[in-house]
Gaussian input, Z-matrix of N, CA and C with variables (Angstrom, degrees):
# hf/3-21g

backbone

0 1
 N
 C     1     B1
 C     2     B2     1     A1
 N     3     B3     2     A2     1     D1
 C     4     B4     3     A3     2     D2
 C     5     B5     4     A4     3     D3
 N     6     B6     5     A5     4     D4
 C     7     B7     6     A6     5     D5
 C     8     B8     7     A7     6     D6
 N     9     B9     8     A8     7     D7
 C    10    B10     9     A9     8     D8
 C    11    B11    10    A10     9     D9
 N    12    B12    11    A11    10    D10
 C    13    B13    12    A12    11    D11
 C    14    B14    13    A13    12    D12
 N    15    B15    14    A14    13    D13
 C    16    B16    15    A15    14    D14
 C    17    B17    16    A16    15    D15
 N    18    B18    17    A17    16    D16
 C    19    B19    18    A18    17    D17
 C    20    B20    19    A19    18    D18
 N    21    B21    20    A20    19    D19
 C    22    B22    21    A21    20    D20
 C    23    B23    22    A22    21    D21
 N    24    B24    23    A23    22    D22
 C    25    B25    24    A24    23    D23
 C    26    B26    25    A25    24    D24
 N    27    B27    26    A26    25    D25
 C    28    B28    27    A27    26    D26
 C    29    B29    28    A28    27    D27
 N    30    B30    29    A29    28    D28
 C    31    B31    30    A30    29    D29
 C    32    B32    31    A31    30    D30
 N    33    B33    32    A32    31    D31
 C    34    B34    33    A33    32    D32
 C    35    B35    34    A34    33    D33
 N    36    B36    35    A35    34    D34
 C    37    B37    36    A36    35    D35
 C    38    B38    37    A37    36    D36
 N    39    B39    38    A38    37    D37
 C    40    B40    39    A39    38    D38
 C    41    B41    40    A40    39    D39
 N    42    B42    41    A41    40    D40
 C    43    B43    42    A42    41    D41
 C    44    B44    43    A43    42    D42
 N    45    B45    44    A44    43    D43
 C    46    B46    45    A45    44    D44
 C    47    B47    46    A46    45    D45
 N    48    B48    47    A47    46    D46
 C    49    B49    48    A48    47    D47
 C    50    B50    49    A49    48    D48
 N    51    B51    50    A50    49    D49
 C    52    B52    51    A51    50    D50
 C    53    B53    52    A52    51    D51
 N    54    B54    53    A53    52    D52
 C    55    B55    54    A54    53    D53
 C    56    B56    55    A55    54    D54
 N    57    B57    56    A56    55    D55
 C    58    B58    57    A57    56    D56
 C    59    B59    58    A58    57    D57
 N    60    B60    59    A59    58    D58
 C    61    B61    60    A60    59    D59
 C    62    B62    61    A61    60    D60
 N    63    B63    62    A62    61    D61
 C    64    B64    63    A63    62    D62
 C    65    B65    64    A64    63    D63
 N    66    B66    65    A65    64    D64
 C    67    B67    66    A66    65    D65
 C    68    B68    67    A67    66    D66
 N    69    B69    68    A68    67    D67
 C    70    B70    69    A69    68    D68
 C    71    B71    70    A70    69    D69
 N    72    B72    71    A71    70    D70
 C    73    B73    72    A72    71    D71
 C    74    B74    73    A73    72    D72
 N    75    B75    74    A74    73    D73
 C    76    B76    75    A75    74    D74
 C    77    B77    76    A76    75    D75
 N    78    B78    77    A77    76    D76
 C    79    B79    78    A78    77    D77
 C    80    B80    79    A79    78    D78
 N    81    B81    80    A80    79    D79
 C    82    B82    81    A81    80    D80
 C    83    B83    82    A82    81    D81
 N    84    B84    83    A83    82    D82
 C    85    B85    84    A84    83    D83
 C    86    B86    85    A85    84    D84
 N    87    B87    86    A86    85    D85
 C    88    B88    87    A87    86    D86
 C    89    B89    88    A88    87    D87
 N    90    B90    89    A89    88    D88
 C    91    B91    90    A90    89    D89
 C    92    B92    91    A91    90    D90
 N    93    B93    92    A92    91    D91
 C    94    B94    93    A93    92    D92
 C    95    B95    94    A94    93    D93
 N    96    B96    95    A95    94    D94
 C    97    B97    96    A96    95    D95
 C    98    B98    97    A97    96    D96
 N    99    B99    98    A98    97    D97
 C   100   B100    99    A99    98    D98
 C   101   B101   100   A100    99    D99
 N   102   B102   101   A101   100   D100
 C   103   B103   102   A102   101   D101
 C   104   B104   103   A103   102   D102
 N   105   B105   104   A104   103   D103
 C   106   B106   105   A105   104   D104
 C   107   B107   106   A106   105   D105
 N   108   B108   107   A107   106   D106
 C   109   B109   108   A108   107   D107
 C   110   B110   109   A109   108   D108
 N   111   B111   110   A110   109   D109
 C   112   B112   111   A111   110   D110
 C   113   B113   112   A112   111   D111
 N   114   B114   113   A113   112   D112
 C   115   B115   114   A114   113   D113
 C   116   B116   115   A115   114   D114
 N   117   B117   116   A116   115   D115
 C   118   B118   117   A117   116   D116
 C   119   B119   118   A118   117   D117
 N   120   B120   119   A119   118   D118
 C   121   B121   120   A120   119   D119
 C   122   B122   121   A121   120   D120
 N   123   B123   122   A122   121   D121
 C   124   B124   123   A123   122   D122
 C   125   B125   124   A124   123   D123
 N   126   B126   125   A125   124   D124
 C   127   B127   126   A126   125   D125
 C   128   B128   127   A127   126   D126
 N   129   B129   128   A128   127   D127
 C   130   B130   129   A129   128   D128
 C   131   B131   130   A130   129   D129
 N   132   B132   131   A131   130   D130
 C   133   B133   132   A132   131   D131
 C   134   B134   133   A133   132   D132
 N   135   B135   134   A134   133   D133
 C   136   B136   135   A135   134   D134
 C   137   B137   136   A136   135   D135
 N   138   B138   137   A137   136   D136
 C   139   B139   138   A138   137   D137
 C   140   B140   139   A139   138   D138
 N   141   B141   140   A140   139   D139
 C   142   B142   141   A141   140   D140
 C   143   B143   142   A142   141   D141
 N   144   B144   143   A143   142   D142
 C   145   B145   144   A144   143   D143
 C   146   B146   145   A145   144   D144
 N   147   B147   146   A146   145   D145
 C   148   B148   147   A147   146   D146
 C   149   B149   148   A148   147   D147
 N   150   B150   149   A149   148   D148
 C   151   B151   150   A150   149   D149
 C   152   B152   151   A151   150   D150
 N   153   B153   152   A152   151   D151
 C   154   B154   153   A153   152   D152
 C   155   B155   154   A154   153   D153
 N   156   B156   155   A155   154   D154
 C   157   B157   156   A156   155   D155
 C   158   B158   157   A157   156   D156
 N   159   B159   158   A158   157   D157
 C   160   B160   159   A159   158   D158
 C   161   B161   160   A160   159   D159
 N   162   B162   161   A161   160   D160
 C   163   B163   162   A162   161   D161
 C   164   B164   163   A163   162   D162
 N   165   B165   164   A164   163   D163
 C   166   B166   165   A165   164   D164
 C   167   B167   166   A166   165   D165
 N   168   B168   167   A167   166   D166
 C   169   B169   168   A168   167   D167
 C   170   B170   169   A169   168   D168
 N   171   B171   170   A170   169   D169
 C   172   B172   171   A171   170   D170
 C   173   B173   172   A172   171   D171
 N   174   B174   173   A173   172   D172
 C   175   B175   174   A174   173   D173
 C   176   B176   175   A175   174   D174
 N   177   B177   176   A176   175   D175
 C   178   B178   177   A177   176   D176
 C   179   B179   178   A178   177   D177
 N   180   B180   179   A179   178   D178
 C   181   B181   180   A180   179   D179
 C   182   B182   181   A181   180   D180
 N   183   B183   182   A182   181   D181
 C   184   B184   183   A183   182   D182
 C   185   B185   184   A184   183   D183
 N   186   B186   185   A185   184   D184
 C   187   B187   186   A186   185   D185
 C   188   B188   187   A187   186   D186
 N   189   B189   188   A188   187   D187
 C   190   B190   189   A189   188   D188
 C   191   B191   190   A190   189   D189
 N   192   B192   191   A191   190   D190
 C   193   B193   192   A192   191   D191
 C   194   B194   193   A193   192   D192
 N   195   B195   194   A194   193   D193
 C   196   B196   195   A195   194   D194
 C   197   B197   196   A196   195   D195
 N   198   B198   197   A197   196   D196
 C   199   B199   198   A198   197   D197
 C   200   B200   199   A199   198   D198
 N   201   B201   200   A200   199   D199
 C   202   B202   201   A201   200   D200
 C   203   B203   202   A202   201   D201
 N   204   B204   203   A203   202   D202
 C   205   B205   204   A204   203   D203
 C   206   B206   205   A205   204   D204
 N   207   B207   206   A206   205   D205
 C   208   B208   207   A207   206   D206
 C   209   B209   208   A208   207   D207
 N   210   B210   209   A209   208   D208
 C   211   B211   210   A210   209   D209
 C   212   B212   211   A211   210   D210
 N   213   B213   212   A212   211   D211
 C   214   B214   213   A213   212   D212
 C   215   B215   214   A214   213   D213
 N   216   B216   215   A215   214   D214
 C   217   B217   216   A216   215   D215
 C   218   B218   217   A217   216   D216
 N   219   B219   218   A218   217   D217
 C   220   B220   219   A219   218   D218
 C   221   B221   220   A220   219   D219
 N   222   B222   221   A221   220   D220
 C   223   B223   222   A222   221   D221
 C   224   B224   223   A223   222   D222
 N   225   B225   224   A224   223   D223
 C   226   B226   225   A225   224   D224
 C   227   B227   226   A226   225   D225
 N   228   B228   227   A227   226   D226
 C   229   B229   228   A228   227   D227
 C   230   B230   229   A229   228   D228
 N   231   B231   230   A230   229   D229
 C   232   B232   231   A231   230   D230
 C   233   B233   232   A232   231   D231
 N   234   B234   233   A233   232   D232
 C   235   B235   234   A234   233   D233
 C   236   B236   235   A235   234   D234
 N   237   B237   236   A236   235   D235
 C   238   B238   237   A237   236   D236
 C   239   B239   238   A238   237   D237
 N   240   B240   239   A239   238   D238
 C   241   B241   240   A240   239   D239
 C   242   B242   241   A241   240   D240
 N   243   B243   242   A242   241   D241
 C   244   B244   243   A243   242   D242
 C   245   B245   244   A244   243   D243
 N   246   B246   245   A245   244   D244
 C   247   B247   246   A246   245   D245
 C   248   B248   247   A247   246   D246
 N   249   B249   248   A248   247   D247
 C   250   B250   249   A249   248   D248
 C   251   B251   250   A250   249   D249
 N   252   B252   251   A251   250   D250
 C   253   B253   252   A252   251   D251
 C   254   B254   253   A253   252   D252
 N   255   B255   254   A254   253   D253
 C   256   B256   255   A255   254   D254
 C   257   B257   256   A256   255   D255

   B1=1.4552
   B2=1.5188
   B3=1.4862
   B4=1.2969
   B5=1.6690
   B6=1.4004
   B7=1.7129
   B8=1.6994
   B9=1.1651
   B10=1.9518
   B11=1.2457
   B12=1.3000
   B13=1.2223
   B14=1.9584
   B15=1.1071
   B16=1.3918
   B17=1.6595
   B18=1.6309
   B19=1.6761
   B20=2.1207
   B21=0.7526
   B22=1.6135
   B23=1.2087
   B24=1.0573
   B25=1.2401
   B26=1.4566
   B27=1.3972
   B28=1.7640
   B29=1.2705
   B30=1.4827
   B31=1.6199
   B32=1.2031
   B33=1.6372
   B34=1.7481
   B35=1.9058
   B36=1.2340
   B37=1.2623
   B38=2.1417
   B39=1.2044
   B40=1.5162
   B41=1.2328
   B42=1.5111
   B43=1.1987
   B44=1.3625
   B45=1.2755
   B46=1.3537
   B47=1.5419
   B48=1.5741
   B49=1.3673
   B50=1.0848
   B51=1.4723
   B52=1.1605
   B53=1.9075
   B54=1.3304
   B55=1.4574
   B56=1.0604
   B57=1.3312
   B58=1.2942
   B59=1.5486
   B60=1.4472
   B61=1.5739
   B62=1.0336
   B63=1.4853
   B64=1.5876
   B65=1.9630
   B66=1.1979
   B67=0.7454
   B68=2.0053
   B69=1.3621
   B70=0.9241
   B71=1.6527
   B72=1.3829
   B73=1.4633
   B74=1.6487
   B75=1.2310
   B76=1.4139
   B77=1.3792
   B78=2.2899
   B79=1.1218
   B80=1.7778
   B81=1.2343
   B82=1.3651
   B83=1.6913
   B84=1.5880
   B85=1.8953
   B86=1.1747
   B87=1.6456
   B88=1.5772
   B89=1.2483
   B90=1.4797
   B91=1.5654
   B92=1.6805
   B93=1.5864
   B94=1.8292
   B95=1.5938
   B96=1.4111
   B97=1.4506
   B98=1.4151
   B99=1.5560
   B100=1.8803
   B101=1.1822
   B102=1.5738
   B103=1.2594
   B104=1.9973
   B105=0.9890
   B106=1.9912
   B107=1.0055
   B108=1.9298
   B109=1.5921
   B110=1.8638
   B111=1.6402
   B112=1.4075
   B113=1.8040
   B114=1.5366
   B115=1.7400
   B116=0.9202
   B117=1.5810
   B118=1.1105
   B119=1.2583
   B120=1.6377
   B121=1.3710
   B122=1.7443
   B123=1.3965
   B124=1.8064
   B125=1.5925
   B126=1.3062
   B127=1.2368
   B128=1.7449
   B129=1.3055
   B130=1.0233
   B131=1.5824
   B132=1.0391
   B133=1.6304
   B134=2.0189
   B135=1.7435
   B136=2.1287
   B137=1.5571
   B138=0.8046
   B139=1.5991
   B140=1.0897
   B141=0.9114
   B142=1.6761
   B143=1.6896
   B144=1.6679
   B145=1.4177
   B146=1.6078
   B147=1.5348
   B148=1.8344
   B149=1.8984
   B150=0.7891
   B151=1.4686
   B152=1.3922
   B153=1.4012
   B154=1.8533
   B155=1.5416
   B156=1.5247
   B157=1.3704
   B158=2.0115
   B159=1.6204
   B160=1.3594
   B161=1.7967
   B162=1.0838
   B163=1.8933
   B164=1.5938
   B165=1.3814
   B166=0.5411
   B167=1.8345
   B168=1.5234
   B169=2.0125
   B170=0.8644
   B171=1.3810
   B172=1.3810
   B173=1.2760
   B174=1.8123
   B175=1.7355
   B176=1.7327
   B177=1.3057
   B178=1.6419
   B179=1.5483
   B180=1.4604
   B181=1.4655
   B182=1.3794
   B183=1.6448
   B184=1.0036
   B185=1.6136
   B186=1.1937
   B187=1.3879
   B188=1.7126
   B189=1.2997
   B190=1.4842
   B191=1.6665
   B192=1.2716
   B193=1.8793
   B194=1.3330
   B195=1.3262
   B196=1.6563
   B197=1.3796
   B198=1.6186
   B199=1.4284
   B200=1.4561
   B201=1.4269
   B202=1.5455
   B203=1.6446
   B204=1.5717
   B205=1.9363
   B206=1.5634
   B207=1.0338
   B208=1.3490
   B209=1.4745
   B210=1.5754
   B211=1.3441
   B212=1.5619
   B213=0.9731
   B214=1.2743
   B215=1.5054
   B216=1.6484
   B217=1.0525
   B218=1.5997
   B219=1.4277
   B220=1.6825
   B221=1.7501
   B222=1.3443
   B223=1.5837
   B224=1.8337
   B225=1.4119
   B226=1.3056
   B227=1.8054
   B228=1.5836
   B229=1.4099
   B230=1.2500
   B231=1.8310
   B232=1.4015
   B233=1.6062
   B234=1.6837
   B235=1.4827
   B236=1.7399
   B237=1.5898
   B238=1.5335
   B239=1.3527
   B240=1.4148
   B241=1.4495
   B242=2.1875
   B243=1.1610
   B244=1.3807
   B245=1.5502
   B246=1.5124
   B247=1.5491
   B248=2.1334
   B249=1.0448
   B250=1.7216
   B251=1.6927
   B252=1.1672
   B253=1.8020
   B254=1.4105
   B255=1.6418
   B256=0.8002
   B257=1.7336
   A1=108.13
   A2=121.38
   A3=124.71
   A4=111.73
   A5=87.86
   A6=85.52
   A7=106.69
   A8=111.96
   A9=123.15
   A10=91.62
   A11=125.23
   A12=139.56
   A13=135.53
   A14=116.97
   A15=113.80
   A16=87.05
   A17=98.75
   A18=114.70
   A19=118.63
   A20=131.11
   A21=105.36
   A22=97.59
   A23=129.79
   A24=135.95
   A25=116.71
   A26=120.14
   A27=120.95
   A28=95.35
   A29=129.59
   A30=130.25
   A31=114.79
   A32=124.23
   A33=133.29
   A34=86.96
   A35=116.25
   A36=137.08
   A37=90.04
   A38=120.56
   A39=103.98
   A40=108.74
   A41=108.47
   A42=120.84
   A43=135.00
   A44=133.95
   A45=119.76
   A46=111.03
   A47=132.49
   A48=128.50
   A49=122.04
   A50=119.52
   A51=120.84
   A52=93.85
   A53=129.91
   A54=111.79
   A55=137.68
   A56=118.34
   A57=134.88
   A58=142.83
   A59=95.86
   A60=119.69
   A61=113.61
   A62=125.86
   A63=100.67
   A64=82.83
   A65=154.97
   A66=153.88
   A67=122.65
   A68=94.34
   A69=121.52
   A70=128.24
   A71=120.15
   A72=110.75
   A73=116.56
   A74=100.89
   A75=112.45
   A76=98.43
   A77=112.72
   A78=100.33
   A79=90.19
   A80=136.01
   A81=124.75
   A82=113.78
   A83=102.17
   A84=113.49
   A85=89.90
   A86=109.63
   A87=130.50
   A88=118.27
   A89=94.19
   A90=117.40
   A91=114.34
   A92=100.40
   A93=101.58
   A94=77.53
   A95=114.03
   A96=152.15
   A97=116.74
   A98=85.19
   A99=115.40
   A100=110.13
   A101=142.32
   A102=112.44
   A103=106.76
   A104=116.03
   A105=109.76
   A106=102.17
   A107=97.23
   A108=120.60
   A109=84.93
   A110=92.70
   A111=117.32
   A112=91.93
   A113=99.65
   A114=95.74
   A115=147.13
   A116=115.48
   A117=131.50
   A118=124.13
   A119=118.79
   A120=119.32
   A121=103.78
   A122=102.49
   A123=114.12
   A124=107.50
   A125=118.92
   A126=114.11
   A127=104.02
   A128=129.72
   A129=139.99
   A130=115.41
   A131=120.87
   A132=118.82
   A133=104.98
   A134=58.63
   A135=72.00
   A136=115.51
   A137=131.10
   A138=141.83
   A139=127.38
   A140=155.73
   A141=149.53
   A142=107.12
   A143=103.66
   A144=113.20
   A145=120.27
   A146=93.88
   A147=91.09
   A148=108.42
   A149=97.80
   A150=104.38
   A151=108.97
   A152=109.54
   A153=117.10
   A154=88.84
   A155=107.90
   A156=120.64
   A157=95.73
   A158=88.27
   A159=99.85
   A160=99.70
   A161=98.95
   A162=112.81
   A163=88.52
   A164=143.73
   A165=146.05
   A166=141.96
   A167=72.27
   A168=93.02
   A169=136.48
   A170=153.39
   A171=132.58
   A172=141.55
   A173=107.56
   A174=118.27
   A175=77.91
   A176=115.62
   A177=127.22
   A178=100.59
   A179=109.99
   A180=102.85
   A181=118.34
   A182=122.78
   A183=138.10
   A184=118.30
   A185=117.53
   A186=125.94
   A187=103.72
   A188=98.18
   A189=105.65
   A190=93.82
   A191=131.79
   A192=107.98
   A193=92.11
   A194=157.08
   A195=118.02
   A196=109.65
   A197=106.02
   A198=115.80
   A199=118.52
   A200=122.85
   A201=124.47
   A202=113.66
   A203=103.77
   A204=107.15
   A205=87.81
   A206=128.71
   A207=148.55
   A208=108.60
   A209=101.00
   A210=117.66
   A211=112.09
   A212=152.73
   A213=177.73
   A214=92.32
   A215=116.32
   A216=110.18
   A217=129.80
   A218=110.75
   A219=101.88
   A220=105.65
   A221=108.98
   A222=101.45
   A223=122.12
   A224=101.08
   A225=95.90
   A226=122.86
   A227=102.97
   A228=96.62
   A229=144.39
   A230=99.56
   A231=111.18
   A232=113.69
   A233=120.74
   A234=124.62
   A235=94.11
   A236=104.51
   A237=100.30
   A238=134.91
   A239=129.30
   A240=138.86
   A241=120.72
   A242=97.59
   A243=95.15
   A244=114.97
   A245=118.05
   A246=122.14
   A247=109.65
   A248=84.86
   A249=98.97
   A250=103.53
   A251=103.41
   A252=107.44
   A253=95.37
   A254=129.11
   A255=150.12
   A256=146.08
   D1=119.30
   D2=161.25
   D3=-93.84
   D4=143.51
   D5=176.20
   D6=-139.62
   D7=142.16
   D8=175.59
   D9=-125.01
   D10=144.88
   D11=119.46
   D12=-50.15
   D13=96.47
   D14=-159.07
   D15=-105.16
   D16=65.93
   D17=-179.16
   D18=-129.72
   D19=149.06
   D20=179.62
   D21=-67.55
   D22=139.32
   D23=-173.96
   D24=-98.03
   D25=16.44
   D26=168.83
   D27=-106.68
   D28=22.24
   D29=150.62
   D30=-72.17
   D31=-12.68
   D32=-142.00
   D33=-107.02
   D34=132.80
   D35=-173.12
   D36=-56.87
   D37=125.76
   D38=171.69
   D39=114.84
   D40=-65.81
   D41=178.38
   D42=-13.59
   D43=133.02
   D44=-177.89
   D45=-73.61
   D46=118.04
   D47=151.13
   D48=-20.09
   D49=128.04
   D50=-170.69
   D51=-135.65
   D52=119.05
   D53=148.24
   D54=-72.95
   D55=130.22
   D56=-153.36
   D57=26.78
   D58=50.67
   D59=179.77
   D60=-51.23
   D61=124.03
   D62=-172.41
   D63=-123.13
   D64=18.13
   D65=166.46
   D66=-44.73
   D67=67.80
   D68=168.87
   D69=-71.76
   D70=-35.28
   D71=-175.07
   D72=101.27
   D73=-27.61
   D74=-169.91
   D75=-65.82
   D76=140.01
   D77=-163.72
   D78=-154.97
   D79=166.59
   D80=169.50
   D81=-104.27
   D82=7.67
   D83=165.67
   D84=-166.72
   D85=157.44
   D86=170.96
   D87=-148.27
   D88=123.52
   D89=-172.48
   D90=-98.71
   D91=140.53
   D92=-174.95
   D93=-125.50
   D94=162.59
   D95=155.45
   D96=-161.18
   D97=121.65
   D98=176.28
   D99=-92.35
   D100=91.36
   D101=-175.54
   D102=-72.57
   D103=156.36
   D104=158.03
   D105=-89.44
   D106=179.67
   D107=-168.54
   D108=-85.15
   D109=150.75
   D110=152.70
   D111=59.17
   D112=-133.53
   D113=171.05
   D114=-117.85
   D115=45.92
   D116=146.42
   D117=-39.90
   D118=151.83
   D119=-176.34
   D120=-73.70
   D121=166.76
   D122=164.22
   D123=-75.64
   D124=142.29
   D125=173.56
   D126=-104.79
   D127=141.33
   D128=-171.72
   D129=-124.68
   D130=142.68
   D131=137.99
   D132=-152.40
   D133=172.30
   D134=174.06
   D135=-147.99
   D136=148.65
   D137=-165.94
   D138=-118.95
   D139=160.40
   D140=118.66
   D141=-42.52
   D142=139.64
   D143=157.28
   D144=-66.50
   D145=149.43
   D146=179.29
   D147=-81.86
   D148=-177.10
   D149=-179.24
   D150=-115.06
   D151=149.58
   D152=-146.87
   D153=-65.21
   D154=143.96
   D155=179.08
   D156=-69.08
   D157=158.88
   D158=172.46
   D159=-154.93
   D160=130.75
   D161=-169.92
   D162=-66.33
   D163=-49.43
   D164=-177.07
   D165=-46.77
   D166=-36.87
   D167=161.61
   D168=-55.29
   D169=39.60
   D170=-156.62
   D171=-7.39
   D172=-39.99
   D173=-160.99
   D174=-82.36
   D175=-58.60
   D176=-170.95
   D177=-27.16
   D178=-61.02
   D179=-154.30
   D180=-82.95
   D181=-23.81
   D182=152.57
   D183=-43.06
   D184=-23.81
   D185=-167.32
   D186=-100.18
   D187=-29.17
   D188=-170.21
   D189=-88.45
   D190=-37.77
   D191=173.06
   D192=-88.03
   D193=-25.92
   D194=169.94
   D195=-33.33
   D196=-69.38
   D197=-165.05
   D198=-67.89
   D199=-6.37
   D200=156.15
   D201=-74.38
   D202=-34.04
   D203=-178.94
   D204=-57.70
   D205=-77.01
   D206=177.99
   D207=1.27
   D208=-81.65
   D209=175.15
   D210=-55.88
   D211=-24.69
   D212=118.90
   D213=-1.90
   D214=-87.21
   D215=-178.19
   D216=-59.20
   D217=-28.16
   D218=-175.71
   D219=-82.18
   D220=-16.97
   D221=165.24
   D222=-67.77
   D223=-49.88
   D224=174.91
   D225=-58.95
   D226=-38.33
   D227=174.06
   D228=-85.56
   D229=-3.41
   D230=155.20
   D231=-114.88
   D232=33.90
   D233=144.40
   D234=72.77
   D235=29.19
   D236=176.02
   D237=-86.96
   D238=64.84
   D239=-164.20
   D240=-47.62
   D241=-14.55
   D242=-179.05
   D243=-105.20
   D244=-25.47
   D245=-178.57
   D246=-93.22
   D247=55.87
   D248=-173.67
   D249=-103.93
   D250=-16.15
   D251=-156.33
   D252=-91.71
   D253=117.89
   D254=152.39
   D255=-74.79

């Protein structure tokens, strides 16, 4: 399980202060690359960005606790104590 926070991150208890961090994550596509060991191929994908949450949405918010159950479960079943924060 990999996990990012796509949050400003001078919200995070510790964190170094930052003025006006806006490092949000927010993107209009998102790209992953895995490289493998030795020579194995790179694994890739790419996406479309989501569109800014709104509490208000129904489909939005419904989509946003699937994908918290989700996260929920791949933390507990790979014993992941830091990617819990929603």
């Amino acid at each position: 399980m990999w996990c990012y926070g796509f949050v400003p991150y001078s919200s995070y208890p510790g964190y170094p202060h930052q003025r006006n961090a806006k490092l949000t994550g927010s993107g209009l596509k998102y790209r992953v690359t895995v490289s493998g060991p030795g020579v194995t191929p790179d694994v890739m994908w790419m996406g479309a960005g989501l569109p800014d949450f709104n509490a208000n949405n129904p489909e939005l918010s419904s989509w946003e606790s699937q994908m918290n159950a989700e996260l929920d479960a791949m933390a507990t079943r790979y014993g992941e104590r830091l990617c819990r924060h929603h």
